[in-house]
C-alpha positions as semicolon CSV with decimal commas, in nm:
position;residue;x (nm);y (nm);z (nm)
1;X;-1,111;-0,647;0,123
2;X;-0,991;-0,491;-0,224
3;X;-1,393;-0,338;-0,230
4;X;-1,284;-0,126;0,109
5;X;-0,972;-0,061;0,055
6;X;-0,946;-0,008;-0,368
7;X;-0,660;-0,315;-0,373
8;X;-0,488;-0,562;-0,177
9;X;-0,145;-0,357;-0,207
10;X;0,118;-0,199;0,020
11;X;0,067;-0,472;0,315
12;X;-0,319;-0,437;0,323
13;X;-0,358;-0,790;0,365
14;X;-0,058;-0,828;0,578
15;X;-0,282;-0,579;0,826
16;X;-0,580;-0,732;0,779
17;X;-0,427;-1,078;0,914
18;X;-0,279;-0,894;1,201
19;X;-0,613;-0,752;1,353
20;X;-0,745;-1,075;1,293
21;X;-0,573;-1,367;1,462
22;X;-0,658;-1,714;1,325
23;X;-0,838;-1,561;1,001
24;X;-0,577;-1,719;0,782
25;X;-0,642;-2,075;0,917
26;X;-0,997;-2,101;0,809
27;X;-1,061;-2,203;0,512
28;X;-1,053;-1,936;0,145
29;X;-1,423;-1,955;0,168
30;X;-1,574;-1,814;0,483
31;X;-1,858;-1,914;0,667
32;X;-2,153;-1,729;0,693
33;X;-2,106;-1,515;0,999
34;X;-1,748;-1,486;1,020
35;X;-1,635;-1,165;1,138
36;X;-1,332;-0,994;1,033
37;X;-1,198;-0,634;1,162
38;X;-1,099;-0,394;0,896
39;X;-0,859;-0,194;1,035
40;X;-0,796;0,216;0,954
41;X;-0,509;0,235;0,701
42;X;-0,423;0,573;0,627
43;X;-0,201;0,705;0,348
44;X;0,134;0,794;0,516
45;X;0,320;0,902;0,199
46;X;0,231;1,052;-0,174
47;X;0,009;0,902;-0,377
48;X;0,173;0,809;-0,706
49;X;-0,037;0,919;-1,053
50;X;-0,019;0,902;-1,410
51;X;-0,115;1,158;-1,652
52;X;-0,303;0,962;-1,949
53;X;-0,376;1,252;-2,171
54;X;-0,175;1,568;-2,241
């Protein structure tokens, strides 16, 4: 999930659990096969950055 989205952060996972009923009672390792539905999280406010160099 944190390869597709960048992080697990601001409810990602929450989401992810949501368009996928059930995922959270299989086990942490996944079958082979297992399907899960990434939904389309847009940004809906401003990104926040940090300015390393002058």
């Amino acid at each position: 999930m944190a390869a597709h989205y960048g992080d697990t952060l601001d409810g990602k996972v929450e989401a992810v659990l949501a368009a996928n009923p059930g995922l959270s009672a299989l086990s942490a390792v996944l079958d082979a096969g297992v399907r899960i539905a990434l939904p389309d999280l847009s940004i809906t406010g401003p990104v926040e950055t940090e300015q390393l160099w002058g």
